[in-house]
One Martini backbone bead per residue (centre of mass of N, CA, C, O) as a GRO file, in nm:
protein
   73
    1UNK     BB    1   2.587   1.820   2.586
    2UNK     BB    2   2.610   1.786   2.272
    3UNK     BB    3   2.602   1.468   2.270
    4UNK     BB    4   2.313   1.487   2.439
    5UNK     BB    5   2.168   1.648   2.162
    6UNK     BB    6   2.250   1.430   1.930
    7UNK     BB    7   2.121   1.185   2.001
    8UNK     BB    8   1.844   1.236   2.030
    9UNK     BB    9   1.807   1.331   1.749
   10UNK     BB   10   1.888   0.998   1.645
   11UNK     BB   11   1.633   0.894   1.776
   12UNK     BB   12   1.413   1.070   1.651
   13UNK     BB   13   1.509   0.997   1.334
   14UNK     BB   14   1.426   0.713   1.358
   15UNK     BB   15   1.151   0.716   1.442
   16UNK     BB   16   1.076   0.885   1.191
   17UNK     BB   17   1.167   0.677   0.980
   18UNK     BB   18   0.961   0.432   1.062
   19UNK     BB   19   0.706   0.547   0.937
   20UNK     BB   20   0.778   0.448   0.651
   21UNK     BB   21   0.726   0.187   0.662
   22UNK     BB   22   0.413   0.201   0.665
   23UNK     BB   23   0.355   0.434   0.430
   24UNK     BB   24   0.500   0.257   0.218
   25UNK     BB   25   0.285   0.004   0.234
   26UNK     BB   26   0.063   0.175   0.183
   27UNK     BB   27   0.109   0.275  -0.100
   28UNK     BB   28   0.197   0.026  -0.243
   29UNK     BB   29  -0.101  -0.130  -0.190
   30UNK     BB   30  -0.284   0.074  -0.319
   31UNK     BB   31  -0.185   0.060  -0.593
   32UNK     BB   32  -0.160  -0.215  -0.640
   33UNK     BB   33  -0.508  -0.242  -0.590
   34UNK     BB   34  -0.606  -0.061  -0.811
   35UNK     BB   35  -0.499  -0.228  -1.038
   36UNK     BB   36  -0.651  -0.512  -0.991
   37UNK     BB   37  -0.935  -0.356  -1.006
   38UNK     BB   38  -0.928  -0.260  -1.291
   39UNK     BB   39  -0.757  -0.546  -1.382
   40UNK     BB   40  -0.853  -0.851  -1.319
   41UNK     BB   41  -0.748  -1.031  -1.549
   42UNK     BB   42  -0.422  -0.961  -1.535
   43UNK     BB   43  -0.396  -1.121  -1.273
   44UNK     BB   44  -0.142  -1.264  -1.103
   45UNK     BB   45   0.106  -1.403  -0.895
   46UNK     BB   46   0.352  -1.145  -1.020
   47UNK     BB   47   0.234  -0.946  -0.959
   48UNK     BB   48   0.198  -0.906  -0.673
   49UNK     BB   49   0.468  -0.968  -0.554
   50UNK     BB   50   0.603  -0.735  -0.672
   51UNK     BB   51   0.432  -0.535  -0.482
   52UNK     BB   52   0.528  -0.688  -0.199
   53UNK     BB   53   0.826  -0.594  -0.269
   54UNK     BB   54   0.767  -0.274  -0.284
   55UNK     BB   55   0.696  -0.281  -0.005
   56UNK     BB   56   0.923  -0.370   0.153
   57UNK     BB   57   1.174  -0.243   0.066
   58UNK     BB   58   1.099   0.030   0.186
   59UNK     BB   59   1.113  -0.053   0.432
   60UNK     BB   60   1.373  -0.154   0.502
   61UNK     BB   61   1.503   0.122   0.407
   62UNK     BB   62   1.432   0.256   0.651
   63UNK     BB   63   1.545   0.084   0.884
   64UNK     BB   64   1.877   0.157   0.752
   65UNK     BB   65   1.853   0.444   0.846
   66UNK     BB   66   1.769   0.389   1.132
   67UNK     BB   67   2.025   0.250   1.225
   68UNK     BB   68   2.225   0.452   1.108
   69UNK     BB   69   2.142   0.675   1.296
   70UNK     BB   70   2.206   0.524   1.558
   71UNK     BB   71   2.500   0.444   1.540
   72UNK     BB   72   2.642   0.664   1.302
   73UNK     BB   73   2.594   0.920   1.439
   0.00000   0.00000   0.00000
């Protein structure tokens, strides 16, 4: 009963890691987009791409825990 109260966890806890996703990318494109909004003349193509970096990095890094949530705990 014990392990099969376990998995149940490891997998809401991914499941809540998952939204992270989301959240994350949703976060980080928001302030991304109001720097190039107040600065419009600063804007390059590497603004952006930094920005749309650290929205994937995040999202990944849930991805990452929600994963070792289900396998390794």
């Amino acid at each position: 009963m014990t392990g099969d109260i376990a998995t149940m966890g490891a997998y809401i806890g991914a499941g809540l890691a998952t939204f992270a996703m989301g959240g994350a990318a949703i976060g980080v494109s928001m302030v991304v987009g109001s720097v190039l909004k107040h600065m419009p003349k600063k804007a390059d193509n590497s603004t952006m791409f930094v920005g749309i970096a650290f929205a994937e990095a995040l999202g990944i890094f849930a991805f990452l825990i929600s994963l070792l949530l289900m396998f390794a705990v």
